[in-house]
Each structure stands twice: as structure tokens, then as C-alpha cells.
Residue frames as qw, qx, qy, qz and C-alpha x, y, z in Angstrom:
[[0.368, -0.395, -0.841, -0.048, 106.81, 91.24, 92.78],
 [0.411, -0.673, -0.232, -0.570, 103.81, 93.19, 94.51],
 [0.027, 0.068, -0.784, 0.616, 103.51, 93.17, 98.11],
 [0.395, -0.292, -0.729, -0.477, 100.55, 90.85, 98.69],
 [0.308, -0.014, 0.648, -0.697, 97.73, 91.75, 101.55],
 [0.335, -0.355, -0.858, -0.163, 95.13, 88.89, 102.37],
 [0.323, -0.264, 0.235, -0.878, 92.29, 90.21, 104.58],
 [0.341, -0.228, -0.908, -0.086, 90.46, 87.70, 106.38],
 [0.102, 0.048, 0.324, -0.939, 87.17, 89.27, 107.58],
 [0.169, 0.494, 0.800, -0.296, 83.25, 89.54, 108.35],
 [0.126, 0.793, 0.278, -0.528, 83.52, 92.96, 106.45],
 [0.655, 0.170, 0.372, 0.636, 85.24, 92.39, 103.26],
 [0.116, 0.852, 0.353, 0.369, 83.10, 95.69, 101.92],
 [0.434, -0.871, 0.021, 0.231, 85.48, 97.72, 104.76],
 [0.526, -0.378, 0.554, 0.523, 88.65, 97.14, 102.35],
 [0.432, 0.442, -0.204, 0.759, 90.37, 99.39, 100.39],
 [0.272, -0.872, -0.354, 0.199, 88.81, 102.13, 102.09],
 [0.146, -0.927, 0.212, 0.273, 91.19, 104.99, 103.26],
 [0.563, -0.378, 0.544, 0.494, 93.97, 102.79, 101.25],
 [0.511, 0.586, 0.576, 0.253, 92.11, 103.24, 98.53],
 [0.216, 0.936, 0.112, 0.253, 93.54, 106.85, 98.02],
 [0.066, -0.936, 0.339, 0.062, 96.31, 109.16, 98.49],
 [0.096, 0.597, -0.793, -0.075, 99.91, 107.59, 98.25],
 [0.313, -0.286, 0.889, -0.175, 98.50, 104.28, 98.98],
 [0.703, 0.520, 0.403, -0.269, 95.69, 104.12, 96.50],
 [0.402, 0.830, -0.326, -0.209, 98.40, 105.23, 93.88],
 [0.176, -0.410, 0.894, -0.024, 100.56, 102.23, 94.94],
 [0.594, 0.300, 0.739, -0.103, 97.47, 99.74, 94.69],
 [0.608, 0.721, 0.093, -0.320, 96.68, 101.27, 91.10],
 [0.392, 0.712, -0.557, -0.170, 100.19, 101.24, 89.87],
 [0.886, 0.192, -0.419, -0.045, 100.59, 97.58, 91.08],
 [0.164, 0.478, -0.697, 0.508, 103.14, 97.89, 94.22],
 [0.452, -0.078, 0.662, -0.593, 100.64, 96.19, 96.29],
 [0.478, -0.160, -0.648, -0.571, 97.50, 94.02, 95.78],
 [0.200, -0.065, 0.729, -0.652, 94.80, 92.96, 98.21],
 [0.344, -0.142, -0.865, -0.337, 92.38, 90.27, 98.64],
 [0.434, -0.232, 0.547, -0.678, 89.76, 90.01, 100.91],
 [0.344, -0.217, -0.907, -0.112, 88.40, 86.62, 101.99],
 [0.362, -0.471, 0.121, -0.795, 85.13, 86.63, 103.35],
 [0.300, -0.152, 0.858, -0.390, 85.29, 84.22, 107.36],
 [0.779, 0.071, 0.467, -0.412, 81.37, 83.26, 106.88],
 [0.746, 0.279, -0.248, -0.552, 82.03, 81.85, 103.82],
 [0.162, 0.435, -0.817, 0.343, 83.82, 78.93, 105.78],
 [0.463, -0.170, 0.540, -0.682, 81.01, 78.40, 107.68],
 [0.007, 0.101, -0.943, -0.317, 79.46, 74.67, 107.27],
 [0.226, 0.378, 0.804, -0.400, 75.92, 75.05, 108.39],
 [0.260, 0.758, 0.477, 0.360, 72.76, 76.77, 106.23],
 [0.279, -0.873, -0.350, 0.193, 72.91, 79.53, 108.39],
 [0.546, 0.447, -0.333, 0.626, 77.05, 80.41, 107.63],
 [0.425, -0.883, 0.085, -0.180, 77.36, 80.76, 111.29],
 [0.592, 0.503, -0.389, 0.495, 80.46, 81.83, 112.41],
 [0.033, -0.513, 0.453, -0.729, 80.43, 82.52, 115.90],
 [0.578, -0.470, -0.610, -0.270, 78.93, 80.90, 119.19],
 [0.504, -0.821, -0.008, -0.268, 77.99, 81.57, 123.05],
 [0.025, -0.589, 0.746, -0.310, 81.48, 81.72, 125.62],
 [0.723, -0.227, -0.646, -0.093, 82.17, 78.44, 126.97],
 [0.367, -0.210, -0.679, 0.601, 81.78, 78.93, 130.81],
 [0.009, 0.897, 0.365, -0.249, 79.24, 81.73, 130.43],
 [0.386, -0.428, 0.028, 0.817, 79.24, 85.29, 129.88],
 [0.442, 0.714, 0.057, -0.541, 78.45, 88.30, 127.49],
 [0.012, -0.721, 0.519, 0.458, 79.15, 88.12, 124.12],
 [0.928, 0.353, 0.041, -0.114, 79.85, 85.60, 120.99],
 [0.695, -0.514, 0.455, 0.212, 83.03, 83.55, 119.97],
 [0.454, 0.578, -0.574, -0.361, 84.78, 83.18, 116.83],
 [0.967, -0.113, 0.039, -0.227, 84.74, 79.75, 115.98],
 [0.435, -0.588, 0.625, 0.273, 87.74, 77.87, 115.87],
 [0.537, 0.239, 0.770, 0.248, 86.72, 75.24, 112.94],
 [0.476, 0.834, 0.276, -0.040, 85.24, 78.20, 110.74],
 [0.039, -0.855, 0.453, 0.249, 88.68, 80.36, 111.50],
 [0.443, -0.400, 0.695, 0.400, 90.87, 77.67, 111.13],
 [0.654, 0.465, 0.584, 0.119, 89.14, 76.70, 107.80],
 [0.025, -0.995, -0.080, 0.047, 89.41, 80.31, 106.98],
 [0.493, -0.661, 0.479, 0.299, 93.12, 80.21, 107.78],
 [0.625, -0.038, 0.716, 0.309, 94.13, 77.00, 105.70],
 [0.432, 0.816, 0.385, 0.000, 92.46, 78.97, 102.69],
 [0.032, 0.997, -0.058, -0.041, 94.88, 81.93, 102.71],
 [0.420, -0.585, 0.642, 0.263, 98.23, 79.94, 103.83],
 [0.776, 0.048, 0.580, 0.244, 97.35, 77.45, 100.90],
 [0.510, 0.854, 0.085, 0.066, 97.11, 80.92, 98.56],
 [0.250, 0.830, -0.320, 0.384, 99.91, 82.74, 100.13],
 [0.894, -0.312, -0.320, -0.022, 102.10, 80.51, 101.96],
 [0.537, 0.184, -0.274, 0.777, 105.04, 82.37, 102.36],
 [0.142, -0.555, 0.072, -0.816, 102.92, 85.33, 104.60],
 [0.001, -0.139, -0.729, 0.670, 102.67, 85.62, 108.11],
 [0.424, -0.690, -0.521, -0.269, 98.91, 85.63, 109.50],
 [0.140, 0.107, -0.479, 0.860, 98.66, 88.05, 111.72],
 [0.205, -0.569, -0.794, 0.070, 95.57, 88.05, 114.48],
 [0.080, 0.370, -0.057, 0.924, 94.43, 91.58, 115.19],
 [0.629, -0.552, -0.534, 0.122, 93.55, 91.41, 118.95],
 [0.137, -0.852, 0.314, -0.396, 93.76, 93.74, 121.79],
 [0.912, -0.392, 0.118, 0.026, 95.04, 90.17, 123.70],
 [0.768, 0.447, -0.127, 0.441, 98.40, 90.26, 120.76],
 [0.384, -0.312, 0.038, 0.868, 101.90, 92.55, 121.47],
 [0.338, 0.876, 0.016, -0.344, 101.71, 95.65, 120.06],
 [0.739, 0.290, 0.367, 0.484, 103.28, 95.93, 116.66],
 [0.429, -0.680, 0.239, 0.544, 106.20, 97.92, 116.93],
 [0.486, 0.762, -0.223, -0.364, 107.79, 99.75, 113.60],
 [0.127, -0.607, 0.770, 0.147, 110.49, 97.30, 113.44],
 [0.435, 0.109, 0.891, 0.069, 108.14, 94.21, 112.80],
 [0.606, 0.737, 0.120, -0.273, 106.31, 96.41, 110.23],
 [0.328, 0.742, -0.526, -0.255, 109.78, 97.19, 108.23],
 [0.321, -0.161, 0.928, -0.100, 110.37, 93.20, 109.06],
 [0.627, 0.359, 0.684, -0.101, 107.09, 92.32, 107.01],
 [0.508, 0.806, -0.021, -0.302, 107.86, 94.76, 104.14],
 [0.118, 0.583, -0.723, -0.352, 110.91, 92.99, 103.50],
 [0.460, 0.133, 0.877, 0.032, 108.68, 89.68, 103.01],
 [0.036, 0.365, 0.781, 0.506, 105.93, 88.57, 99.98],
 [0.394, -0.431, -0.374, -0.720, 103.02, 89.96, 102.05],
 [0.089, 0.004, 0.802, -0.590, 101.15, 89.55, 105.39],
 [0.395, -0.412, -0.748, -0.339, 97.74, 87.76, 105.98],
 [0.047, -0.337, 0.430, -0.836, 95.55, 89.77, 108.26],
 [0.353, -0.512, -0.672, -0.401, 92.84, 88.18, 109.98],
 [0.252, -0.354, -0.027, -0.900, 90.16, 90.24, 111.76],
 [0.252, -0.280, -0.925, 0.052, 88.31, 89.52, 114.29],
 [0.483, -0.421, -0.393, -0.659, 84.42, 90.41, 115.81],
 [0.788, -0.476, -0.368, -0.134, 82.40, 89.90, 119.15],
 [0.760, -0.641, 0.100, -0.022, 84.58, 88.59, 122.09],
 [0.130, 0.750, -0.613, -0.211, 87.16, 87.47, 119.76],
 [0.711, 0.288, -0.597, -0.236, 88.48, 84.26, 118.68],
 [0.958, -0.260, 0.099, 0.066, 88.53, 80.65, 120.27],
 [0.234, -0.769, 0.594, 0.039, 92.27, 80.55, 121.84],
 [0.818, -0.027, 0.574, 0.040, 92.52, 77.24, 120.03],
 [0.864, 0.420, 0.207, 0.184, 93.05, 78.35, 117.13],
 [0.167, 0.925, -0.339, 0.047, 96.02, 80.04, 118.02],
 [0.740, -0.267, 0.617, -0.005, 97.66, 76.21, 119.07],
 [0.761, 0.441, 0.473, -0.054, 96.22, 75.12, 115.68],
 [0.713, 0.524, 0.296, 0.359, 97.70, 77.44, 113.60],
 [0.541, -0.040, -0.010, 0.840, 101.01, 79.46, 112.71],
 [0.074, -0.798, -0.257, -0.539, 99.35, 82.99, 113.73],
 [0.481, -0.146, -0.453, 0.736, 100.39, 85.86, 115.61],
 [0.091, -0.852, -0.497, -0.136, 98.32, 87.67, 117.30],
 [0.326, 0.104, -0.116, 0.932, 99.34, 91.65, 117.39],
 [0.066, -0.883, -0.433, 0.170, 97.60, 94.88, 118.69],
 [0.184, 0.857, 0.133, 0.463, 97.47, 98.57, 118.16],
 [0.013, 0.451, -0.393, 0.801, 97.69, 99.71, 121.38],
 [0.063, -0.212, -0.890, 0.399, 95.94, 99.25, 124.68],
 [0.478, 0.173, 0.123, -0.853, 92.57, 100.24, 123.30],
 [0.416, 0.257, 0.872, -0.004, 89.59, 97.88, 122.21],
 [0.159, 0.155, -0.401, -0.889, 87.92, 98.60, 119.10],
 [0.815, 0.261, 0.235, -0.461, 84.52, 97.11, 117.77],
 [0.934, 0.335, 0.100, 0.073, 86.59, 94.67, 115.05],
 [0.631, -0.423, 0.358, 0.542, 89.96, 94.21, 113.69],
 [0.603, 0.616, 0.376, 0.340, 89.21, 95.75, 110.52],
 [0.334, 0.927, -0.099, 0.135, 90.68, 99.34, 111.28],
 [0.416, -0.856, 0.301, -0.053, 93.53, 97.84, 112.82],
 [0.660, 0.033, 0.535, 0.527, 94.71, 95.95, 109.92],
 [0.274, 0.941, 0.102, 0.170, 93.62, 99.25, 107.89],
 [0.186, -0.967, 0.129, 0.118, 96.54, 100.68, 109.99],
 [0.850, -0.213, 0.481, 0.024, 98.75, 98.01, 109.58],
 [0.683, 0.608, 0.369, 0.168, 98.30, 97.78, 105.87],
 [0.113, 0.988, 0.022, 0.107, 99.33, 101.86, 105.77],
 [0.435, -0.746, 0.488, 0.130, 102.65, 101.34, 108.00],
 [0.440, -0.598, 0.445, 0.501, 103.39, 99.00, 105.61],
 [0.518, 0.765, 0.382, 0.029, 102.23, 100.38, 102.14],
 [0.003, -0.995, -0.086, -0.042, 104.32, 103.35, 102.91],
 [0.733, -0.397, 0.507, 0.222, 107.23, 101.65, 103.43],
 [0.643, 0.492, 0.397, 0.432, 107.45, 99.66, 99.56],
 [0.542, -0.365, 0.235, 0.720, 109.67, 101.06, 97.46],
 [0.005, 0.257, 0.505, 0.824, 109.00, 104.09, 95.44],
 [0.242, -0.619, -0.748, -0.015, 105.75, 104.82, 97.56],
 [0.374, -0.790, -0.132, 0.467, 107.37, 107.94, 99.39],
 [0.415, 0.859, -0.180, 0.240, 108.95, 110.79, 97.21],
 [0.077, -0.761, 0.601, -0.233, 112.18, 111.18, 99.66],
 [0.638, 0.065, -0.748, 0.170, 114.24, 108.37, 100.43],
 [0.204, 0.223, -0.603, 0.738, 114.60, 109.55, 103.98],
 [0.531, -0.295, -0.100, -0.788, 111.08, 110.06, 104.74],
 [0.883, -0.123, -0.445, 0.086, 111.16, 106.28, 106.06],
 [0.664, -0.214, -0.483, 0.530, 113.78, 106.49, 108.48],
 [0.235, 0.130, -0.328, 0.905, 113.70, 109.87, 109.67],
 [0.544, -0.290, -0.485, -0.620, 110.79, 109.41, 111.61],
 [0.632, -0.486, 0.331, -0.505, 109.09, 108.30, 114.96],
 [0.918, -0.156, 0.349, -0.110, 110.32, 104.85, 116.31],
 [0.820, 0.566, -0.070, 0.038, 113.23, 104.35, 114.03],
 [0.479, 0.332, -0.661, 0.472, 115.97, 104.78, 115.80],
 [0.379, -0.462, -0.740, 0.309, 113.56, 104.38, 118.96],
 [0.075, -0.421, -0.467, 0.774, 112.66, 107.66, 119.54],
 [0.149, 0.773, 0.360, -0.500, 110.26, 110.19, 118.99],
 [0.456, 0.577, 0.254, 0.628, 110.36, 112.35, 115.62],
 [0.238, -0.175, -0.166, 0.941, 111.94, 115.77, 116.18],
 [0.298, 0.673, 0.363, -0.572, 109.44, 118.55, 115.89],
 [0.404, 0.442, 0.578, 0.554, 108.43, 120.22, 112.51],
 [0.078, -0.578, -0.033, 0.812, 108.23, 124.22, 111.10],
 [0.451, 0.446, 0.569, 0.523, 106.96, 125.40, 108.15],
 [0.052, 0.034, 0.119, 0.991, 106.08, 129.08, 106.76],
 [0.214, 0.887, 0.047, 0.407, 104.93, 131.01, 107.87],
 [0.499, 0.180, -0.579, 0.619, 108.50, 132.13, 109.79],
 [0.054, -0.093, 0.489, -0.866, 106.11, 134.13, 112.35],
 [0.546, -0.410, -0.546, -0.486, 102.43, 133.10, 113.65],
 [0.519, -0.743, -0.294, -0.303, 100.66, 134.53, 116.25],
 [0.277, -0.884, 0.322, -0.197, 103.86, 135.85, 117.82],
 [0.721, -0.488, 0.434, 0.229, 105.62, 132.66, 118.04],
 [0.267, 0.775, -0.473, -0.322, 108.34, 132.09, 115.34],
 [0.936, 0.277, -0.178, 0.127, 110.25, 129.04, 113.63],
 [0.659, -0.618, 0.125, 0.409, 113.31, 128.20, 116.20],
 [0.103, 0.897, -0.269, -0.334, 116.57, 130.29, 114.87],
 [0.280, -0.541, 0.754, 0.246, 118.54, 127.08, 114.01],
 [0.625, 0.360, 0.684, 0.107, 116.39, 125.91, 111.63],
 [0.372, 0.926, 0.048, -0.042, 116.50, 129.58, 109.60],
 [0.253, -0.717, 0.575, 0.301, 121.00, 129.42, 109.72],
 [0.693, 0.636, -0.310, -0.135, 121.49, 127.09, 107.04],
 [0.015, -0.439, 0.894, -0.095, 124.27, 124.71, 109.13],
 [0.741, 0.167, -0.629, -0.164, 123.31, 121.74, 108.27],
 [0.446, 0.040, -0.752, 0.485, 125.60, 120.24, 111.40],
 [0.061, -0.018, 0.661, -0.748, 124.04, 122.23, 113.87],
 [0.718, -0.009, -0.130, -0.684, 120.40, 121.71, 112.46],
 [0.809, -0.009, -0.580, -0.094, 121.05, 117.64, 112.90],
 [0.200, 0.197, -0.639, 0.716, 122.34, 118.34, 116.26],
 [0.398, -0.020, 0.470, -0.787, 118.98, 120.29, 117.46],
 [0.714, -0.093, -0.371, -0.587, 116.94, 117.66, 115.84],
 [0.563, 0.011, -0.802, 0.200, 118.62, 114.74, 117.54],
 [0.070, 0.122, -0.537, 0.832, 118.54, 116.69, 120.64],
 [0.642, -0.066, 0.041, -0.763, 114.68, 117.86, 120.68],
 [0.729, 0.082, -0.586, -0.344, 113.91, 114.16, 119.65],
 [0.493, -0.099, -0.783, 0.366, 115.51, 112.69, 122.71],
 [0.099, -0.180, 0.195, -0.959, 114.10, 115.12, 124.66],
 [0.526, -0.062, -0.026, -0.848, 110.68, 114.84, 123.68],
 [0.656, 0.045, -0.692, -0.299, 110.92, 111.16, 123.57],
 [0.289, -0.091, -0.734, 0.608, 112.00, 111.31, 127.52],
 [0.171, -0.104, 0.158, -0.967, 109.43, 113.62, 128.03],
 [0.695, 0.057, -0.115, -0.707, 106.47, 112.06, 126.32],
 [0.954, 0.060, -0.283, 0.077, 107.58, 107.71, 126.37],
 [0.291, -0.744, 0.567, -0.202, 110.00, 107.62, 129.10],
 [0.952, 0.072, 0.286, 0.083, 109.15, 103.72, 128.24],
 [0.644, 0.749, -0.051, 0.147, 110.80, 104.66, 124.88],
 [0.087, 0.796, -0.484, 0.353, 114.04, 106.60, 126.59],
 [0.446, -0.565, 0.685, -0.111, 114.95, 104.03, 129.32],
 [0.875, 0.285, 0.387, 0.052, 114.28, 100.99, 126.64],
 [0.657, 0.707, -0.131, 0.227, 116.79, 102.97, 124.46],
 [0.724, 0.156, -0.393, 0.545, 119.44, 103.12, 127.09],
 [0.072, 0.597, -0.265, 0.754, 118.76, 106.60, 128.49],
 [0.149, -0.308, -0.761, 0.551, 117.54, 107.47, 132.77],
 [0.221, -0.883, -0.364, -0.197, 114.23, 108.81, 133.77],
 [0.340, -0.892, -0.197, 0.225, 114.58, 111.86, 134.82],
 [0.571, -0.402, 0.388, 0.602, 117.78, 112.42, 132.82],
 [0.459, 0.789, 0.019, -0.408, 117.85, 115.14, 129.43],
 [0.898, 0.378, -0.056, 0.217, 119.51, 114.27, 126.25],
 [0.158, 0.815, -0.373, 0.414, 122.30, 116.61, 127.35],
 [0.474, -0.028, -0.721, 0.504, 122.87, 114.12, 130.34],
 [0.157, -0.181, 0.413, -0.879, 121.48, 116.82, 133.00],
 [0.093, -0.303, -0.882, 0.350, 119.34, 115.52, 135.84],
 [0.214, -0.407, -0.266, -0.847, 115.87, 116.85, 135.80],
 [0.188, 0.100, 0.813, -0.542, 113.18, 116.64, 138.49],
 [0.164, -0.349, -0.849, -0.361, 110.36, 114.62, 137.50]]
């Protein structure tokens, strides 16, 4: 059975896109996926299909409706009832690699998108939807941020990736950072490809990855390093550093 993506959206015409190609257009062609896109206005009950209206209490801006969404909603759970809905809001958690590899082991995930100001907070009472974010940034819609979504977990499905390992050996998988990367040429512009990646031990080449990884993960997400157990200010090697 495919892994099924609903899109619930104002932009239906925004979807494949980028999935539409490279490893993830080859997955939608060969059938490991599939993806619908519903389009919100058509939900709408008036001539106009309006979907949106002024904040209540004032203010800039326009509202998702609640009665168009939730209509909108009930449409998608009654296709694909076994998939989470997921809201794509900067207001949501971020979504973290662990609840991606947590939806690729389900049927599929319903994404729905939102526009304007964002959505009446009612219909997150109303209905079984979780609202997730990228990151702490605001975009103009939720459409590339179920694009991303989609990718984390396209890439995932089995048989998508040539290397088994490619999946887990990787940023955020065992919490940290991904170790650097080298490739040939072994010299450029004076700097070289570290020496323990050109010896051929195996042991001591999984050593300096593990190592560099914690490292860089204290270095660059200290969130990351003291949420995995380690201390600010403290190298994978244990030694104390000054910050």
C-alpha cells in the first residue's frame, strides 16, 4: 500500500512541484506514494466561495474560516480516515525527525495549508488536527511547508533511497548533527580531506564521525547537546571548553 498525501489548500496548482522530480518524482511515478489535492474554496457555501473573513476584535489581515475549514476537514478524514491532519502554522511545534519517521510508518498524512492571518482557533477544538511548524520563521502560506514535509517523508518509504543507511545516518537521528562530508578531490585550494578518512579503519573512521558530530552538534544546537544528555560548554571528549 502507497503512502497517501492529502493536501488541503487555496493553491492546489502549487502541488507536485519540486516532488514532482528527482527521487521523489520517481517514487510518485512508480506508485510508492500518491497525492491528492483538495481545493479549501471549494467548501465555501456562498456565490462568491469565500473562504476567509475580517479578525474578530480588529486588526490587519483575513481569517480562515472555521465552517469552510472544518467542512474542508470532514472531506479528507471521511477519504482517508486513518491519517493524521496536520495544520501547517508558525503557531504549531516544530516537527522534529522523529514524528516524520512516526508518520511514515502510518497510511499517509493530511496536510492542510493555510493563508492570510491563519485559521480560526476553533477549528482546532472542532477537529482532530495538529498544528506543526518548520521553524520559527513565517512564510506567506503553508504550501512550502507541507512541500517540506511531504520530502522528509517521501524519502523515508521504502526503496526511495539507494543505501539502507542513508536514513539513519543523518542529522537528528540519533539527536545530533550529521558528521561532516569529503569527497575528491583529496586536495583543494590547499586544504585536504582529514587523514582518517584516507586509512581505511573502518573503527577509527566511526569513531571520528561520532566524535565531529557531537562536536558540531554542541557547537552549532547546544539545544540539541544538552537535550541529548551532554553540558554546555562541555566537548564530546568530556573536556570543558570556554564558551
Amino acid at each position: 500500500m502507497s503512502f497517501a498525501a492529502t493536501i488541503l489548500t487555496l493553491y492546489p496548482e502549487m502541488f507536485p512541484g519540486p516532488l514532482g522530480v528527482s527521487l521523489a518524482g520517481r517514487a510518485l511515478a512508480a506508485g510508492a506514494w500518491s497525492l491528492d489535492t483538495v481545493q479549501i474554496r471549494d467548501f465555501a457555501a456562498d456565490k462568491h466561495r469565500t473562504v476567509d473573513d475580517t479578525p474578530a476584535g480588529g486588526g490587519a489581515g483575513m481569517v480562515l474560516r472555521a465552517d469552510v475549514l472544518g467542512a474542508a476537514v470532514n472531506h479528507a478524514l471521511a477519504r482517508q480516515p486513518a491519517c493524521p491532519v496536520l495544520a501547517m502554522t508558525p503557531r504549531g511545534r516544530p516537527i522534529t525527525q522523529g514524528r516524520i519517521r512516526a508518520l511514515v510508518q502510518g497510511p499517509g498524512v493530511t496536510l492542510l495549508c493555510g493563508r492570510f492571518e491563519g485559521f480560526d482557533e476553533r477549528i482546532f477544538a472542532a477537529r482532530p488536527i495538529e498544528p506543526v511548524s518548520l521553524a520559527d520563521i513565517v512564510l506567506s502560506g503553508g504550501e512550502p511547508a507541507a512541500l517540506a514535509v511531504l520530502d522528509a517523508c517521501i524519502r523515508l518509504l521504502p526503496g526511495v533511497m539507494g543505501a539502507a543507511s542513508s536514513g539513519s545516518e543523518e542529522s537528528f537521528e540519533e539527536g545530533l548533527l550529521e558528521y561532516p562530508h569529503y569527497t575528491r578531490p583529496v586536495e583543494w585550494e590547499g586544504r585536504t580531506i582529514p587523514e582518517v578518512l584516507r586509512s581505511g579503519d573502518h573503527a577509527k573512521i566511526a569513531a571520528w564521525r561520532k566524535a565531529m558530530a557531537e562536536d558540531h552538534t554542541r557547537s552549532c544546537r547546544p539545544d540539541l547537546w544538552e537535550r541529548r544528555g551532554g553540558v554546555r560548554g562541555q566537548s564530546a571528549s568530556g573536556a570543558q571548553r570556554d564558551e
